[in-house]
C-alpha positions in Angstrom: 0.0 0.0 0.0 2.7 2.1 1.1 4.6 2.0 -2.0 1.6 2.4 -4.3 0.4 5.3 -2.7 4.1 6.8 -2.6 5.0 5.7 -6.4 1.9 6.0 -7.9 2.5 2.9 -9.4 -0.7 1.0 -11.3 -1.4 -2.5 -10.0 0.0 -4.7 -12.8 3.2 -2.9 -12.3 3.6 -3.1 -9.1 2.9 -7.0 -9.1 5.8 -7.1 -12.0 8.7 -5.7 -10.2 11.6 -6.9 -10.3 14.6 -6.4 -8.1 16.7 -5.2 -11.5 13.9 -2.4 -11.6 15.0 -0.8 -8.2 18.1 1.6 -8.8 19.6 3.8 -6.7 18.8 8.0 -7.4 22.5 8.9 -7.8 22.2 12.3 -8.8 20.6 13.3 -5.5 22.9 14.0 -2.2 24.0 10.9 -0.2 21.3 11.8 2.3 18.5 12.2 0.1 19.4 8.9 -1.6 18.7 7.2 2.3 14.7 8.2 1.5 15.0 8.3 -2.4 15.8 6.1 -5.1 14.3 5.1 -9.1 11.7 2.5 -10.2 12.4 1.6 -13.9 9.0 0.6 -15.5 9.7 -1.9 -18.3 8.3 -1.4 -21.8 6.6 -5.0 -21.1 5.2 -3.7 -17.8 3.6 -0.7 -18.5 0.3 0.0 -20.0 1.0 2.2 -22.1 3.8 0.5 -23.8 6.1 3.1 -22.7 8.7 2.1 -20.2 9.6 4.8 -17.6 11.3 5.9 -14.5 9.6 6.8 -11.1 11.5 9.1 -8.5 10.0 7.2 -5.4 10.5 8.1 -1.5 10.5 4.6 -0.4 14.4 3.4 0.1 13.0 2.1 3.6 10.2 -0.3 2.7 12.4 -1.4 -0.6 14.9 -2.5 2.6 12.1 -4.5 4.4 11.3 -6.5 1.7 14.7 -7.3 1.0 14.6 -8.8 4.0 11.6 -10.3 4.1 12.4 -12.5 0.9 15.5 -13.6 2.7 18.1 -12.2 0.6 21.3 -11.3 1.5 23.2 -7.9 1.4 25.8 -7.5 -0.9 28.4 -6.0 0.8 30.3 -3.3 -1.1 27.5 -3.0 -3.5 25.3 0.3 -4.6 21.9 0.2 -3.0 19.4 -2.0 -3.0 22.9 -4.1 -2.2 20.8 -7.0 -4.3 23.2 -10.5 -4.9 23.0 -10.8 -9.1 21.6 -14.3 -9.0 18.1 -12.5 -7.3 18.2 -9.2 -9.7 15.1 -11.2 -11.8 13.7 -12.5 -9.1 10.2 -10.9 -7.9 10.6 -8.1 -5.4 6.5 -9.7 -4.1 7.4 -13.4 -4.3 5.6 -16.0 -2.8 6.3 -17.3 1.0 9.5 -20.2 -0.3 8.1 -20.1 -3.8 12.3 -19.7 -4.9 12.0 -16.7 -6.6 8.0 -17.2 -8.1 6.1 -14.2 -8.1 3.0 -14.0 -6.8 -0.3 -15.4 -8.4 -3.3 -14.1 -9.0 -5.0 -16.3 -5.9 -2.4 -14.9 -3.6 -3.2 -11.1 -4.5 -6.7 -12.0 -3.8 -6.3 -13.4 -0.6 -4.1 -11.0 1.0 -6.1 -8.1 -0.5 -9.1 -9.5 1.2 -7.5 -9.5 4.6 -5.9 -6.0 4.4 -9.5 -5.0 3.8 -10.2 -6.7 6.7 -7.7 -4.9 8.9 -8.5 -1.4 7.3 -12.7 -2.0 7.9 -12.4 0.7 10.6 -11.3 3.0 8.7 -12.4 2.2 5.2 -16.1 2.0 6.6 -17.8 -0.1 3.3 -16.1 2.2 0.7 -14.7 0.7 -2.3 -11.1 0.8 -2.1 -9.2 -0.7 -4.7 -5.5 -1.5 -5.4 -6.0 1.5 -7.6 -7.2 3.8 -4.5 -3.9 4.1 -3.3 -2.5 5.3 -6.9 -5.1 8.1 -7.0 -4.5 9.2 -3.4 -0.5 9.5 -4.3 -1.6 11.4 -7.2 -3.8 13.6 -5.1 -1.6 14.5 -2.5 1.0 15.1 -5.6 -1.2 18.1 -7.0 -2.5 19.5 -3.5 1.1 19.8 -2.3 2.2 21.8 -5.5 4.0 19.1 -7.3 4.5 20.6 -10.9 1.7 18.5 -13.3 4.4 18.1 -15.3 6.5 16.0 -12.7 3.1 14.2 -11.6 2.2 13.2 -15.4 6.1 11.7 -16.3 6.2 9.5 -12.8 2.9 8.0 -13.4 3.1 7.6 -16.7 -0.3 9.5 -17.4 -0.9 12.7 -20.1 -0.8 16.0 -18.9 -4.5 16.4 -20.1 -5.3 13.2 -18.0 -3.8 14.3 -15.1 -5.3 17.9 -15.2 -9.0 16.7 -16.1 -9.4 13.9 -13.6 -7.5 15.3 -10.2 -8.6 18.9 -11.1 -12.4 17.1 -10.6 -11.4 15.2 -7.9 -10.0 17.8 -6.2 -12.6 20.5 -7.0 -13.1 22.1 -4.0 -8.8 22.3 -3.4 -7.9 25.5 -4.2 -4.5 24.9 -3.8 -5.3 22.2 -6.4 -6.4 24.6 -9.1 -4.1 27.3 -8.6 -0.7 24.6 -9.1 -3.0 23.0 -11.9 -3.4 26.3 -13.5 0.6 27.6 -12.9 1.6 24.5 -14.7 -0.4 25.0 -18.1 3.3 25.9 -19.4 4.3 22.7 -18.7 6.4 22.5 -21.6 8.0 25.6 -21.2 9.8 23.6 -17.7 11.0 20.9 -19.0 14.5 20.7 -18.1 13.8 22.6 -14.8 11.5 20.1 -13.0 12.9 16.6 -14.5 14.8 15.8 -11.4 12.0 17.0 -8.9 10.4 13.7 -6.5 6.8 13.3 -5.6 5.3 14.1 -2.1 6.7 11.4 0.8 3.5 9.9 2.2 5.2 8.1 4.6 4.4 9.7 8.2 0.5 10.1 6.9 -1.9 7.7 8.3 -2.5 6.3 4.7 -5.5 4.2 5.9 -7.7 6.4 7.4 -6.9 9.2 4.8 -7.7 7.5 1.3 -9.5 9.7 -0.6 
């Protein structure tokens, strides 16, 4: 959830990474690069046929799982200090599958019980996979992200982006007025390339879904 919501990532790519896809943000200081890193989307992943790169704020939870697959550190190594022999291994394997990724049935399941867990919160709304994309996206434009930032790191058009979370965000003024400071998107190209999306990862994600 956590790195959905940070990424913006859409479910089928999430559920394709691999371990080769998570690189290091070298251009960034050596302390930004302890919260920061890149997700390359492959051309085979993405929806759109376009392969990509996502600035992301989640270096942490990118360790967890490391460790939670059981795979070692490289020492010596740039981060995510991944061993070669698991760079094409799932980075959401199964529990001692040996590197198989998870199946359908086993996104199912577990989605069912993190609904479970969220009830409280959630209160019957219908909360997707996809939720957690939109809220990224949301909190993206509210906090002044450029559009033109937003649109390249979720691999969405400009008119997309500006349509749908201009809507969904209607009553944001905030929204509007970095919605409507950005219609010269083009004109910022080279400025904003390097800029990272909003870090989510202090907010109480569950109870704040929009």
């Amino acid at each position: 959830m956590l790195v959905t919501a940070n990424a913006c990532l859409r479910p089928g790519e999430l559920k394709k990474l691999e371990w080769r896809d998570i690189q290091p943000h070298e251009i960034l200081s050596k302390d930004e690069q302890k919260r920061h890193h890149l997700i390359r989307i492959r051309r085979e992943v993405a929806k759109t046929g376009f392969p990509r790169t996502v600035q992301s704020p989640t270096v942490e939870y990118f360790n967890r799982m490391r460790v939670l697959a059981g795979i070692p550190k490289l020492p010596k190594s740039p981060w995510p200090h991944i061993p070669p022999e698991y760079l094409n291994h799932p980075v959401f394997p199964k529990y001692g599958g040996k590197g198989e990724r998870f199946g359908k049935g086993s996104w199912d399941k577990y989605w069912v019980e993190i609904k479970e867990l969220c009830s409280k919160w959630w209160k019957g709304k219908n909360i997707t996979w996809y939720s957690f994309r939109h809220t990224g996206i949301s909190f993206a434009c509210s906090r002044e992200v450029p559009i033109l930032t937003v649109s390249k790191n979720v691999g969405a058009g400009i008119n997309y982006v500006s349509n749908v979370y201009y809507h969904h965000e209607a009553e944001s003024k905030a929204t509007w007025e970095t919605l409507n400071k950005n219609r010269l998107w083009n004109e910022k190209l080279k400025s904003e390339e390097e800029r990272v999306l909003v870090n989510l990862e202090e907010y109480n994600l569950a109870e704040n879904l929009t």
